[in-house]
N, C-alpha and C positions, 0 to 999 in steps of 0.2 A: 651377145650374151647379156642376160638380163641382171642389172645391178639388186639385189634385193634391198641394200638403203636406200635407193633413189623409192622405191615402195615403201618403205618405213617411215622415210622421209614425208613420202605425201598424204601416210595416213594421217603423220602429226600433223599436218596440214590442215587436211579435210577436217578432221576431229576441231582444231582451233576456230577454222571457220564457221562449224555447225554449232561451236557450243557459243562463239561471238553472234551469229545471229539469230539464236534461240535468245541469249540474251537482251538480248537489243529490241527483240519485238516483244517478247512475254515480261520481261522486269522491267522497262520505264512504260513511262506517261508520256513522253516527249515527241512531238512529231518528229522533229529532226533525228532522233536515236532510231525511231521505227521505220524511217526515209533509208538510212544508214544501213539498217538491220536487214531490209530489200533489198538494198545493192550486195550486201555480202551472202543473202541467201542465194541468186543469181550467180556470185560467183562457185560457189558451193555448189551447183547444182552442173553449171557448165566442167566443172573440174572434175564432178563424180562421173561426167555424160565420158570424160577422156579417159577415166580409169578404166570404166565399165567397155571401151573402144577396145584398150588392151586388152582385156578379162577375155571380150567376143573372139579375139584373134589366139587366144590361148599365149598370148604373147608374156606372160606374168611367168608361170610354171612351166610351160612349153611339155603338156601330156594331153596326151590324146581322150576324147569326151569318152568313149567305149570302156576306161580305166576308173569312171568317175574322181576325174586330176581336181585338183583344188583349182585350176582356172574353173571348171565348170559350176563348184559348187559355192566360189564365188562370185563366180557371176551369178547365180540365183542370190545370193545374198545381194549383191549390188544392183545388178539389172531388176529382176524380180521383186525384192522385200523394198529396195530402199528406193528405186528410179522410179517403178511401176512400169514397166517393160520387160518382155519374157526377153531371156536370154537365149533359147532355142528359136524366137520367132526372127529376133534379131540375126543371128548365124545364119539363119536361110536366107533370108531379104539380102544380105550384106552381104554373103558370098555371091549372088546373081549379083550385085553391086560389081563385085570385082570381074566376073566373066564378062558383063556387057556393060563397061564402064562407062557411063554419060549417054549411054545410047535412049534416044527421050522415048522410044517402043516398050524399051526392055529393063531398062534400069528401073527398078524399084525404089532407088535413094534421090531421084530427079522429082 
């Protein structure tokens, strides 16, 4: 069962680290601050790629795509708007991911 703080939780997350390194690179001068502000956008980015993992597996809301469930329509907000990756192209590839797991033929995620 999926906790929904643990998701409220990471939005505050994600939120502090996009506004920390919007900061960091757009309001100083400082190399060090804008060195800083790269390492935090990388994490932000790696962080959104795990939420957007759950999103593809409808793992968030747990409804089915046919219902248009808020997993899907955020995954276009997340996958789509903010990653630059479709969320529909992702489900296809990811799911042959799981049926021919590491197979180097068939696997599409190798």
């Amino acid at each position: 069962k999926t906790s929904p703080s643990f998701y409220v939780a990471k939005f505050v997350w994600l939120s502090s680290l996009f506004g920390s390194a919007l900061a960091l690179t757009v309001l100083t001068t400082s190399v060090f601050a804008h060195m800083l502000g790269a390492i935090i956008w990388g994490v932000f980015w790696q962080q959104l790629a795990f939420i957007g993992h759950d999103i593809g597996h409808s793992a968030i809301f747990h409804a089915r795509k046919d219902k248009w469930p808020l997993d899907w329509i955020f995954g276009i907000l997340v996958g789509n708007l903010l990653g630059g990756i479709s969320i529909g192209w992702w489900r296809k590839s990811h799911n042959v991911h799981h049926v021919v797991c590491n197979s180097v033929e068939h696997d599409p995620d190798i």
